[in-house]
N, C-alpha and C positions, 0 to 999 in steps of 0.2 A: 504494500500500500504506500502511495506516497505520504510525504511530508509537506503540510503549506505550511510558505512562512508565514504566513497572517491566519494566526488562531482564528479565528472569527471567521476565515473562508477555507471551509474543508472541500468542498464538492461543488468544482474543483478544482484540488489545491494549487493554491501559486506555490510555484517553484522558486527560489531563491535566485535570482536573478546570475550569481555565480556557479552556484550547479546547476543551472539550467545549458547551461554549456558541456557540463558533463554528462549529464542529460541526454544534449544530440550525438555527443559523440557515443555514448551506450545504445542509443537506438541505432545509429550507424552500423558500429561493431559486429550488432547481430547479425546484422544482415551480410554483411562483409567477409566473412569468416564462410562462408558455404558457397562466394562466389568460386570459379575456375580456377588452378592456377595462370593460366593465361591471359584470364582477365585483372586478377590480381594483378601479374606485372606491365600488365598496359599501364594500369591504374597508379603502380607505384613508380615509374618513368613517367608522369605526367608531374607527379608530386616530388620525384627528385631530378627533374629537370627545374623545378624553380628553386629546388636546397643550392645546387651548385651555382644558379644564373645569378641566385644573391651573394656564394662566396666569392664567385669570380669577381661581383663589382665591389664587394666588403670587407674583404679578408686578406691581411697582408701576409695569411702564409699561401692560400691559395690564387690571390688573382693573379700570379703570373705563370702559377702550372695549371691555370684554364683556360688560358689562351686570349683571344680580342675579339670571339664570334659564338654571339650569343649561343646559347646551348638551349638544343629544340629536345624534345620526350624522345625524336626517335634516335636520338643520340646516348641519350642518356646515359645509357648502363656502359656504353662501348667508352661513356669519357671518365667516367667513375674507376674502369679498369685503370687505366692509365695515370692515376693517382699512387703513390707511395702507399705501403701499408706504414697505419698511423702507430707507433706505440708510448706506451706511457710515458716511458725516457722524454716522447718529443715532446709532449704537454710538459712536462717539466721544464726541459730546457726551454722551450718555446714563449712558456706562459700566458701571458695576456696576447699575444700574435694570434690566438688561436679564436681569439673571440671575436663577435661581430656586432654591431650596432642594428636595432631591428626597431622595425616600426612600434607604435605605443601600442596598434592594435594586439599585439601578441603577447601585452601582457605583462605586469610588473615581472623583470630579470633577477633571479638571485643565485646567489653563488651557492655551489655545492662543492665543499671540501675533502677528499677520502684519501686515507694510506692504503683502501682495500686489508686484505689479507699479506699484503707484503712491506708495511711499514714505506711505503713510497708514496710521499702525499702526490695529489694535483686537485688542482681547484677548475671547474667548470661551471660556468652558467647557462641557464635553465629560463626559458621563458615562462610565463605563466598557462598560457595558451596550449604547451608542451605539459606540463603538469599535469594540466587538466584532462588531457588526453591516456596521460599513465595511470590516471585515477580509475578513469571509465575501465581501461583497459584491465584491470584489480578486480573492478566491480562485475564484468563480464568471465572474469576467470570464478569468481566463488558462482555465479549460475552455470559453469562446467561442470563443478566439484558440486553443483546438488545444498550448496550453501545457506539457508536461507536465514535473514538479514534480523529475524525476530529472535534469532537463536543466541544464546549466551556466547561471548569470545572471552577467551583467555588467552595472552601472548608472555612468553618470556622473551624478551629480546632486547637489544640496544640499544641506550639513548634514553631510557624513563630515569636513570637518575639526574642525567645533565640538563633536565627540563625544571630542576627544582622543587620537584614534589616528589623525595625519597625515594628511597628503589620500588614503590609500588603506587600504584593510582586505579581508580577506579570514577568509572562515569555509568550514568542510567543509560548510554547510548553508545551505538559503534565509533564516535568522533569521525572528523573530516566531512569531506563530499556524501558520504555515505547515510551520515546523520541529517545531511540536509536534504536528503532526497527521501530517503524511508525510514519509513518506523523501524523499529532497531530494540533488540535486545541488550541486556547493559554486558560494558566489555570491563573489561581488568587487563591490567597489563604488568608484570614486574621485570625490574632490572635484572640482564642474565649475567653481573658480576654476582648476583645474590649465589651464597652457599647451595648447592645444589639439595640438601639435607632441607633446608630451609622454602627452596622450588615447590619440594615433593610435598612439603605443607599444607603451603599455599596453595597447591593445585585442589588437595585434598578440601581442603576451606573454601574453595570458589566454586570447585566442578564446571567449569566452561564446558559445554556442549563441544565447542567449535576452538581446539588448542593450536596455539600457532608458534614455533620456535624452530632453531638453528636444527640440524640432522646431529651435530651432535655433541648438543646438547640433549636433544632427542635421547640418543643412545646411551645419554649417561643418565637419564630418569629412569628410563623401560628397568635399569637395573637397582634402582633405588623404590620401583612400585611395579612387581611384578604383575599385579591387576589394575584395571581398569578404575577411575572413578564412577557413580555414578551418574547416565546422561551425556558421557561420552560420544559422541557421533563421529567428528572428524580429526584429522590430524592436519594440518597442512603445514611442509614448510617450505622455508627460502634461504636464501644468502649462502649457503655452502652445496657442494655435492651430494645430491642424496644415495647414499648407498643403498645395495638391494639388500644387505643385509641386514640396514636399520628398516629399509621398508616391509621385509619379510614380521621384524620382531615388532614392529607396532599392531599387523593383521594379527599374530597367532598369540601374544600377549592380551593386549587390547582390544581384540575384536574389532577395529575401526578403520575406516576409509583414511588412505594416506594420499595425498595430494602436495605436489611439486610444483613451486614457481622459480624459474630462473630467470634473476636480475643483476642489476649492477648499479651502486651508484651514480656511475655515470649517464647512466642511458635509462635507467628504470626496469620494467616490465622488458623480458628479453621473451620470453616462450613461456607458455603455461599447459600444466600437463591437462590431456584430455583422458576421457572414461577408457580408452584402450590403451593407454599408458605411454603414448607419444606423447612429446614435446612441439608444439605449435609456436612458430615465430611470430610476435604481432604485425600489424599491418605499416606501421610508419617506418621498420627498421628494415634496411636489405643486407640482410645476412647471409656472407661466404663460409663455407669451411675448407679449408685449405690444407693440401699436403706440405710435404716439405721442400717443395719443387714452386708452390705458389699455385697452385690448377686446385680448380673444384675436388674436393673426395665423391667417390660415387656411394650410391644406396650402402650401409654395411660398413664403410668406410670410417675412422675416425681420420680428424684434422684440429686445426688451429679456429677456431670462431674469430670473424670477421666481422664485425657491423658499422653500419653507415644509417646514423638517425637524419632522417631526411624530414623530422617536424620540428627539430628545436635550432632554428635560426641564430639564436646568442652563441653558439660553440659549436665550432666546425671540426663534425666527429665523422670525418670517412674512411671507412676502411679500418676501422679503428680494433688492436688486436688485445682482447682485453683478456690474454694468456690461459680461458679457459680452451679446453679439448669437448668435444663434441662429436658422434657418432649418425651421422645421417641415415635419416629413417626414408620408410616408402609410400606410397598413397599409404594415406589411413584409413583404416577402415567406417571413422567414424564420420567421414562424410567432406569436412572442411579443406578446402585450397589451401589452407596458409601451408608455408615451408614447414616439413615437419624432421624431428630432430629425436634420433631411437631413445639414445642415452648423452647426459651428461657427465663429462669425467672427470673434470676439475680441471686444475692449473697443470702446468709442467713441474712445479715445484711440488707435484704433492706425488709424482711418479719416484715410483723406485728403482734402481737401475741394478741389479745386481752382476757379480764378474763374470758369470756366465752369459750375458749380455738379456735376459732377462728385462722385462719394465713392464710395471704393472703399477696401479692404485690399492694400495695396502691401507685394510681398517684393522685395526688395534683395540680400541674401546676400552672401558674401564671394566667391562662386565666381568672381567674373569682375574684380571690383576687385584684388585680388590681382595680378591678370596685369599689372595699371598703373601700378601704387604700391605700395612696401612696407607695406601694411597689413594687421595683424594680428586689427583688430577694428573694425566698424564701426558706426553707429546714425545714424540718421536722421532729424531732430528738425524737425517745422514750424512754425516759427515766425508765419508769415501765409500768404496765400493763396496769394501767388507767391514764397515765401522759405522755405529749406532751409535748414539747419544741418548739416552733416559732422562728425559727433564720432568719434574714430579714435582706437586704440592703434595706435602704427606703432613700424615697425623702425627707420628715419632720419625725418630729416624730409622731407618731399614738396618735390621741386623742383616752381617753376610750370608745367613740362611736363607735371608727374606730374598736378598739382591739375586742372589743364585739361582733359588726358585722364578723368577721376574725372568732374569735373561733366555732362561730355558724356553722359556713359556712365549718371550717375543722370539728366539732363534726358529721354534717348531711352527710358530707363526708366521714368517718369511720362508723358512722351507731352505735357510742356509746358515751354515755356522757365524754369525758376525761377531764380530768382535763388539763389546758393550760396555759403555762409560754410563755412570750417574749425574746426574744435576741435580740438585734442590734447591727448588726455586718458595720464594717465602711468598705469601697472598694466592696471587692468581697466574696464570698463563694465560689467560685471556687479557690482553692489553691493545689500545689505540681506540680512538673514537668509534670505530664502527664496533668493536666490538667482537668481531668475529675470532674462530677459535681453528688450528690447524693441527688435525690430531695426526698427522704427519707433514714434515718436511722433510726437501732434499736441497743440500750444500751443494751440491757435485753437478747441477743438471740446470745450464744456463738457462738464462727465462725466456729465449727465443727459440730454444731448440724445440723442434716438432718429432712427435710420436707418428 
């Protein structure tokens, strides 16, 4: 049901003038998503033929590799190729060169700060217009996932303490666009620096129908509440890899629907998982995946993800290589045109490379180290090819029975004898604005190199 903003006129309701924008773009979306792929990229060469006709006249890193002759739709894609791939390094060095001056209509611009997952800031700005569209885009992914908007939300995640109202908050509504558009069940949200002991509480205390958090952080609850709260329905998360593994143990744990969004600070809303378990790329982003040679990967195939947002005018992001791995999917079965995408695989930094030349995405978890040593939080850090780092928040310190028992337990878990070092780290491993948490890392395995 909707929401008017003027009590007194329900039927019906005015829309708030600012989600009503979000609004067309949600009624758009619907329809957008079941057009052709072919019609799709008419559709999206029409819309990135004016992204690049404004960087060529705006942009002082691109108006001189766009050349002096306006750029038409049916050009489009063929002059997008012929752009540099973008990476982080160059927003860094680049900085403000990367940005554009855009008309008022698109929207108050604001800046969007992130280290990501690898402690390397860059700052991008963000029209409002652009925002708005990520929102819809949000709001159309919980109508895939079966979502509905009157249901309780519980989130652990990033950012509810640096807003100034301590590591938890609670509102009678879903907040944002969502709240201005429908009626809404109330959400709770807490900080995911909160003790994980403490999580499992709180979750127990709220019961959110509709839980929303990191995959693994995910993985480190599923082993602090083996059952389900009650009124549990969904799971959904974001911002890291979702493992099959965490996905497996939320269905046969929790009995509940797991549902995956991948995004990115910088771009938003990347692909949202549908009911057959593809990944769907939204409509304003044109996304490559790429070998190591630079050529599309075919169906089956992993590569490099490539994206070029062709709605947010303030920051020119083409081709832009935001280090995650990606596994290209085939028609869906569930019906939609968009670009669909099998699996997500994370960064290159989270591949393992062992000496037998070996490389794979290795999960670790806390479920089973726990049982052998008081530890409260772990990461995984490789240093060479046959050498591991044990970085730990613990309870005491680990006797050398405990450490013993640990190393065995990651060696038979890797599947190779590695050599193994301790850390103890005091507070948290989870560190940096975003918050995010990397229950592996690799030293050894540059940030460009492709799998």
């Amino acid at each position: 049901m909707f929401k008017s903003s003027v009590p007194e006129l329900c039927w019906p309701a005015v829309i708030d003038p600012q989600a009503a924008t979000v609004f067309h773009f949600l009624h758009f979306l619907r329809r957008t998503q079941w057009l052709k792929p072919t019609v799709l990229q008419k559709a999206q060469s029409i819309q990135l033929a004016a992204r690049l006709e404004h960087a060529r006249q705006h942009s002082a890193v691109y108006s001189g590799l766009l050349g002096g002759s306006p750029i038409a739709p049916q050009r489009a894609f063929s002059v997008l190729a012929t752009l540099p791939i973008l990476r982080r390094s160059d927003l860094q060095s680049g900085g403000t060169r990367y940005f554009e001056n855009v008309p008022p209509e698109h929207g108050k611009v604001s800046a969007n700060s992130t280290s990501g997952s690898t402690g390397e800031p860059v700052t991008v700005r963000c029209s409002g217009i652009s925002y708005a569209l990520r929102a819809a885009h949000t709001m159309r992914g919980h109508a895939w996932h079966g979502v509905s908007f009157l249901s309780s939300l519980g989130a652990i995640r990033g950012g509810v303490a640096e807003h100034g109202q301590g590591q938890s908050m609670a509102l009678p509504h879903w907040g944002g666009y969502t709240a201005k558009l429908f009626e809404t069940g109330p959400s709770a949200a807490l900080d995911i620096t909160t003790p994980l002991d403490e999580q499992a509480l709180w979750l127990k205390q709220v019961q959110p129908a509709v839980f929303m958090t990191l995959p693994s952080n995910l993985d480190a609850l599923l082993d602090l509440m083996p059952a389900p709260w009650p009124g549990l329905a969904t799971v959904l998360t974001l911002s890291e890899a979702l493992h099959p593994d965490i996905r497996a143990r939320v269905k046969q744990q929790w009995g509940a629907r797991v549902f995956d969004k991948y995004s990115s600070e910088e771009l938003g809303p990347i692909a949202f998982e549908c009911a057959h378990g593809q990944y769907h790329v939204v409509e304003n982003l044109v996304t490559e995946v790429l070998n190591d040679n630079d050529e599309p990967c075919k169906v089956g195939e992993i590569g490099r993800v490539v994206v070029t947002d062709t709605y947010n005018f303030a920051t020119g992001l083409f081709r832009y290589e935001i280090r995650d791995h990606a596994m290209v999917g085939e028609a869906c079965a569930c019906g939609r045109g968009l670009m669909p995408l099998r699996r997500i695989m994370g960064r290159v930094r989270n591949i393992m490379t062992l000496p037998d030349g070996r490389r794979f995405w290795p999960l670790f978890g806390m479920r089973t180290y726990g049982e052998l040593a008081p530890i409260r939080q772990l990461q995984v850090v490789q240093t060479a090819l046959d050498s591991l780092t044990l970085r730990m928040v613990v309870h005491h310190a680990l006797t050398p029975e405990e450490e013993s028992a640990v190393a065995d337990r990651v060696r038979a878990s890797v599947g190779w004898p590695m050599r193994i070092s301790f850390e103890t780290v005091e507070g948290s491993l989870i560190t940096g604005n975003n918050r995010k948490f990397e229950e592996f890392k690799s030293l050894i395995v540059p940030p460009e190199v492709a799998v």
